[in-house]
VMD Tcl script that builds the backbone (N, CA, C; Angstrom):
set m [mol new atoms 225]
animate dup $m
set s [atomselect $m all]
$s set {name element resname resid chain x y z} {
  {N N UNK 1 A 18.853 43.456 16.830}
  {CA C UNK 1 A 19.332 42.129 17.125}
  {C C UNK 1 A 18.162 41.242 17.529}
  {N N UNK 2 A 18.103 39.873 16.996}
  {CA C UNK 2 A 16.795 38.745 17.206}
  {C C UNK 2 A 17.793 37.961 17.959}
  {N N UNK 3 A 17.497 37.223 19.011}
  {CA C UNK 3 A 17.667 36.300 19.473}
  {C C UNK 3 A 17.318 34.734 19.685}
  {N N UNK 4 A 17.274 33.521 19.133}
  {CA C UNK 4 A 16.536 32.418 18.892}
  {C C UNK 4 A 17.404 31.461 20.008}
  {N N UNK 5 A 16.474 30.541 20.538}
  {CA C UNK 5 A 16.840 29.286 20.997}
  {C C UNK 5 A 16.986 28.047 20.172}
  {N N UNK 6 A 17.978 27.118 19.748}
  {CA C UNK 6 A 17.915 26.100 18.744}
  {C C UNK 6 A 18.674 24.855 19.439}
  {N N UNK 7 A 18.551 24.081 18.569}
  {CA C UNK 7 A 19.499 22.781 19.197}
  {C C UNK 7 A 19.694 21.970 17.832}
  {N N UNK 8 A 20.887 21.656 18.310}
  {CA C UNK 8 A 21.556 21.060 16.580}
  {C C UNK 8 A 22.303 19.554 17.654}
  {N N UNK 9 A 21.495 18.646 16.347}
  {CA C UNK 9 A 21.402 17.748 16.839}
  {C C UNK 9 A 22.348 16.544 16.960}
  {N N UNK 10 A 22.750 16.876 15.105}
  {CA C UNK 10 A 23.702 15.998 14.059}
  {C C UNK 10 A 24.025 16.818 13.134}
  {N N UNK 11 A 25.861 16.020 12.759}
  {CA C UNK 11 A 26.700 17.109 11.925}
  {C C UNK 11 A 25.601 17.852 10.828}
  {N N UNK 12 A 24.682 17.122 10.213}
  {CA C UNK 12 A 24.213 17.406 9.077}
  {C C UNK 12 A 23.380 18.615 9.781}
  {N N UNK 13 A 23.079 18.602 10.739}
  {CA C UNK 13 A 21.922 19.758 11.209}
  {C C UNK 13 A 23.237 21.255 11.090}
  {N N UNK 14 A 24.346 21.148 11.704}
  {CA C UNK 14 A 25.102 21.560 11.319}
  {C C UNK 14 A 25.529 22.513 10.576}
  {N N UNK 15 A 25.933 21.619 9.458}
  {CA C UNK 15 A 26.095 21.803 8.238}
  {C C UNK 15 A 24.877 22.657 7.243}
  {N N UNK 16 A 24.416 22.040 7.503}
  {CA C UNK 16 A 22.796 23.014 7.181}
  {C C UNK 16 A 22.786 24.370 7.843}
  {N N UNK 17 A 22.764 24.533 8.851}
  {CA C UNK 17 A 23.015 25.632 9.834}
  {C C UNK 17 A 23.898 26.761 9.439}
  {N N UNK 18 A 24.964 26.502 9.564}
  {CA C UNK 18 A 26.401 27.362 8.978}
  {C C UNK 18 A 26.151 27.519 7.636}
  {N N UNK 19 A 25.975 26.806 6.479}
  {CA C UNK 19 A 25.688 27.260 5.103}
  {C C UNK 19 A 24.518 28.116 4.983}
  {N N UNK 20 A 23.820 28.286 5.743}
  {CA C UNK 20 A 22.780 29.267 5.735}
  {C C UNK 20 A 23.197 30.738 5.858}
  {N N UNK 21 A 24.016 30.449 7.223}
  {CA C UNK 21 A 24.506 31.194 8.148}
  {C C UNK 21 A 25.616 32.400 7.031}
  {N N UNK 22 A 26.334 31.720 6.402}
  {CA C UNK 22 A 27.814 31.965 5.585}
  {C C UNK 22 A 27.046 32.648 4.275}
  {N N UNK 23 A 25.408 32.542 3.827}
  {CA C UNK 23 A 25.084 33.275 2.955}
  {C C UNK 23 A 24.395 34.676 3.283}
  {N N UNK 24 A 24.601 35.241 4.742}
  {CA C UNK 24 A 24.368 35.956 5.348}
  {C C UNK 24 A 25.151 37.725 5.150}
  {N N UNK 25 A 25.213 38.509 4.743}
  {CA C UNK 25 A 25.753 39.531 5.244}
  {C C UNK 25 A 25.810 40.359 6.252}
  {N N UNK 26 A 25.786 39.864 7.288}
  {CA C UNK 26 A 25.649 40.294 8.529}
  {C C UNK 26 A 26.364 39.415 9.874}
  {N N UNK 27 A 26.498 39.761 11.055}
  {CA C UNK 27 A 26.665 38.678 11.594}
  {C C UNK 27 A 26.553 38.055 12.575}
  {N N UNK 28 A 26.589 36.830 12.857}
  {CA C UNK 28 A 25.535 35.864 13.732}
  {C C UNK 28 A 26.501 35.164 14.769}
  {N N UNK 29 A 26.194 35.552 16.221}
  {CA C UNK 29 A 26.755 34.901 17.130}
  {C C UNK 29 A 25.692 33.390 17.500}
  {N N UNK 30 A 26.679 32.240 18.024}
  {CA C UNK 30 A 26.020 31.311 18.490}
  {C C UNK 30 A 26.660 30.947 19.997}
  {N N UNK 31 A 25.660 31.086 21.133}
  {CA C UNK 31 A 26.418 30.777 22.022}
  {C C UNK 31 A 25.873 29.776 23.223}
  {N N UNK 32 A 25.966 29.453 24.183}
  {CA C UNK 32 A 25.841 28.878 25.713}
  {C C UNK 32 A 26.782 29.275 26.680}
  {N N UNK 33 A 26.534 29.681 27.794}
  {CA C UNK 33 A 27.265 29.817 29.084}
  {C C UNK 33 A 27.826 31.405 28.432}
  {N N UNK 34 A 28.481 31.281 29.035}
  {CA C UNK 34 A 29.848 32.322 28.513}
  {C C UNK 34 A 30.746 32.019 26.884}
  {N N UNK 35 A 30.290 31.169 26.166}
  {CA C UNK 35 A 30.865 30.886 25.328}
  {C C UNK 35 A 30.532 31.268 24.114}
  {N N UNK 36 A 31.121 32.185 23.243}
  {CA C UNK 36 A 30.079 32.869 22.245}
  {C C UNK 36 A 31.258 32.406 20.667}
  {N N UNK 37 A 30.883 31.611 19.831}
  {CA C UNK 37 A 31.533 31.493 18.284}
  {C C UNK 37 A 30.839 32.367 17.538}
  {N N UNK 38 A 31.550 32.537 16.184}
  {CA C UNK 38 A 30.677 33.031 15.365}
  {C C UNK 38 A 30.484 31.573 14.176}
  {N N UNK 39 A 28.773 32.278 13.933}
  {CA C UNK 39 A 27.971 30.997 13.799}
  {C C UNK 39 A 28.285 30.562 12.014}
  {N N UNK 40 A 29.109 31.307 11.500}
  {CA C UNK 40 A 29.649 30.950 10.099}
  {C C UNK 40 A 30.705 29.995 10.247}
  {N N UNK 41 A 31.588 29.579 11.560}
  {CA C UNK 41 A 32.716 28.909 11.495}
  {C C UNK 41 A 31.821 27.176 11.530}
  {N N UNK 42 A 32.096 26.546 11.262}
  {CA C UNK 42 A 31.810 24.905 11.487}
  {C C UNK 42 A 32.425 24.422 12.298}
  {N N UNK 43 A 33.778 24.636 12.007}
  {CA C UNK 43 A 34.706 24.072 13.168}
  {C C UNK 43 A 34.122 24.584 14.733}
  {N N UNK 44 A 34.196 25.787 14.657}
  {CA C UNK 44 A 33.595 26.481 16.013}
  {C C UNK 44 A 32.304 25.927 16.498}
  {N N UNK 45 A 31.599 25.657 16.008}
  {CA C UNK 45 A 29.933 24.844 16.412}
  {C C UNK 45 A 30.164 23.784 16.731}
  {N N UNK 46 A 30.898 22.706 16.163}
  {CA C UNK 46 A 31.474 21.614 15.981}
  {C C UNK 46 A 32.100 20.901 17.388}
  {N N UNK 47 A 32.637 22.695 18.303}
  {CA C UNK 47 A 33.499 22.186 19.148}
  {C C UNK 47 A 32.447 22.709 20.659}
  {N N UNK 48 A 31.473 22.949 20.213}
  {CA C UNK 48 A 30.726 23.188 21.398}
  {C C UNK 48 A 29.664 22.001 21.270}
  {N N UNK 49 A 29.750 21.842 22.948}
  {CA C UNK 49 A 28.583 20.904 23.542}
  {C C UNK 49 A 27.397 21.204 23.161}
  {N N UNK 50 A 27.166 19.933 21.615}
  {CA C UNK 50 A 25.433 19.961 21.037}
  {C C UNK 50 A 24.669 19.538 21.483}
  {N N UNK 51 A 24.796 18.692 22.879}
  {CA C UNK 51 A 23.463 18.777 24.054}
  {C C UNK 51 A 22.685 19.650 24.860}
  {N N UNK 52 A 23.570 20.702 24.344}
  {CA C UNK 52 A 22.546 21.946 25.185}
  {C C UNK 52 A 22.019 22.956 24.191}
  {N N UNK 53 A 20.649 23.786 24.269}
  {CA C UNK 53 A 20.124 24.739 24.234}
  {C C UNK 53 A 21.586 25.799 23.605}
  {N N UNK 54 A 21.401 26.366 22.313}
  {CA C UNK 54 A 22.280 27.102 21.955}
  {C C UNK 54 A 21.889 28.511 21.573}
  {N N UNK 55 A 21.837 29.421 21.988}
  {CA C UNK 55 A 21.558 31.138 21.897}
  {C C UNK 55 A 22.354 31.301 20.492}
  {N N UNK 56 A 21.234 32.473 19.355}
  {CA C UNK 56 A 21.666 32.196 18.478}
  {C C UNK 56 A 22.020 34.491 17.891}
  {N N UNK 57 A 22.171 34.818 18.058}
  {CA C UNK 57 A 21.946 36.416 18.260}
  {C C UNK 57 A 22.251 36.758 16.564}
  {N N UNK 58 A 21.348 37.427 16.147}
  {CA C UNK 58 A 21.562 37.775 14.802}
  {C C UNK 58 A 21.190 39.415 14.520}
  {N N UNK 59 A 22.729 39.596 13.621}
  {CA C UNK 59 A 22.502 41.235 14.006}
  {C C UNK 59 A 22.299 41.962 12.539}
  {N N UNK 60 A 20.971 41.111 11.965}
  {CA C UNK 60 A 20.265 41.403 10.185}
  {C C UNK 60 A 18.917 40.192 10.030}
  {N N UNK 61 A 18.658 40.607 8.854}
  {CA C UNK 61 A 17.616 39.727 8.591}
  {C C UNK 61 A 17.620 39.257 6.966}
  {N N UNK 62 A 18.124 37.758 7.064}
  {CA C UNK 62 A 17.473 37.001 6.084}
  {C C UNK 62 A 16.250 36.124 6.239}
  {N N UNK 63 A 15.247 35.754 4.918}
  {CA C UNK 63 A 14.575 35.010 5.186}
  {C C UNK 63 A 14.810 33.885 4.934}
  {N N UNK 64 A 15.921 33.531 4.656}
  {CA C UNK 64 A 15.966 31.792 4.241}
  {C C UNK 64 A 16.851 31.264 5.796}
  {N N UNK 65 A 17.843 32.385 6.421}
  {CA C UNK 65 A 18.244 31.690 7.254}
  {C C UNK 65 A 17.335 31.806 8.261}
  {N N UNK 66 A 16.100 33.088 8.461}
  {CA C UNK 66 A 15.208 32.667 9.354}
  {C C UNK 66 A 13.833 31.292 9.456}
  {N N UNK 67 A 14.255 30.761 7.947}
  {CA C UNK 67 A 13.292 29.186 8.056}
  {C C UNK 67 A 13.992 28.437 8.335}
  {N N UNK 68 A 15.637 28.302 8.474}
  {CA C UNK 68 A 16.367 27.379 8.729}
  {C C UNK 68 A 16.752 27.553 10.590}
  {N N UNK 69 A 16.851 28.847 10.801}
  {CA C UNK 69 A 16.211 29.102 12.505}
  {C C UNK 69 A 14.854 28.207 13.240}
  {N N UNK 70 A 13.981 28.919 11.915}
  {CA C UNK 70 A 12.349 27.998 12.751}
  {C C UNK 70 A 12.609 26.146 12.267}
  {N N UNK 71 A 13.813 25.989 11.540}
  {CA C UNK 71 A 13.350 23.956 11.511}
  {C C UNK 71 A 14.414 23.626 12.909}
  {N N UNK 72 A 14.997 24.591 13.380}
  {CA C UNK 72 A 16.262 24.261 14.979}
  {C C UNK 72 A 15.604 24.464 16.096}
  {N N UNK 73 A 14.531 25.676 15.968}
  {CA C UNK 73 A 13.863 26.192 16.916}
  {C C UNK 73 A 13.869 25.208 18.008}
  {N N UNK 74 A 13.666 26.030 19.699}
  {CA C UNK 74 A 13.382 25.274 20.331}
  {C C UNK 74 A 12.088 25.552 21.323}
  {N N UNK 75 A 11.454 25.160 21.811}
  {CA C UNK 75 A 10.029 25.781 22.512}
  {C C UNK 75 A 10.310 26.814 23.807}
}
mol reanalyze $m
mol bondsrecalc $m
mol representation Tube
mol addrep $m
């Protein structure tokens, strides 16, 4: 399991995000606080507070969704 820090900013960051996510065979929690979606739903991302720092836990490895990880990244 990798763990990333990201922040999504606007729907389109989003949207970008989850379609990455959904070409995945494996699967990817996104969370804050106590609150954990899985990171293929839109609706589910959608409904969490995108002002904060979002924990991203991925339990495989692609490389296209890990360049779409490093453009969310956060320091």
């Amino acid at each position: 399991m990798k763990e990333h820090q990201i922040m999504l900013n606007a729907t389109e960051d989003v949207k970008e995000f989850v379609n990455a996510a959904s070409k995945c065979d494996f699967d990817i929690d996104i969370s804050y606080n106590r609150i954990i979606i899985d990171a293929k739903s839109l609706l589910g991302i959608l409904s969490m507070d995108l002002t904060r720092k979002l924990t991203v836990r991925c339990y495989g490895e692609n490389t296209h969704f890990n360049e779409v990880i490093a453009k969310f990244a956060v320091a």
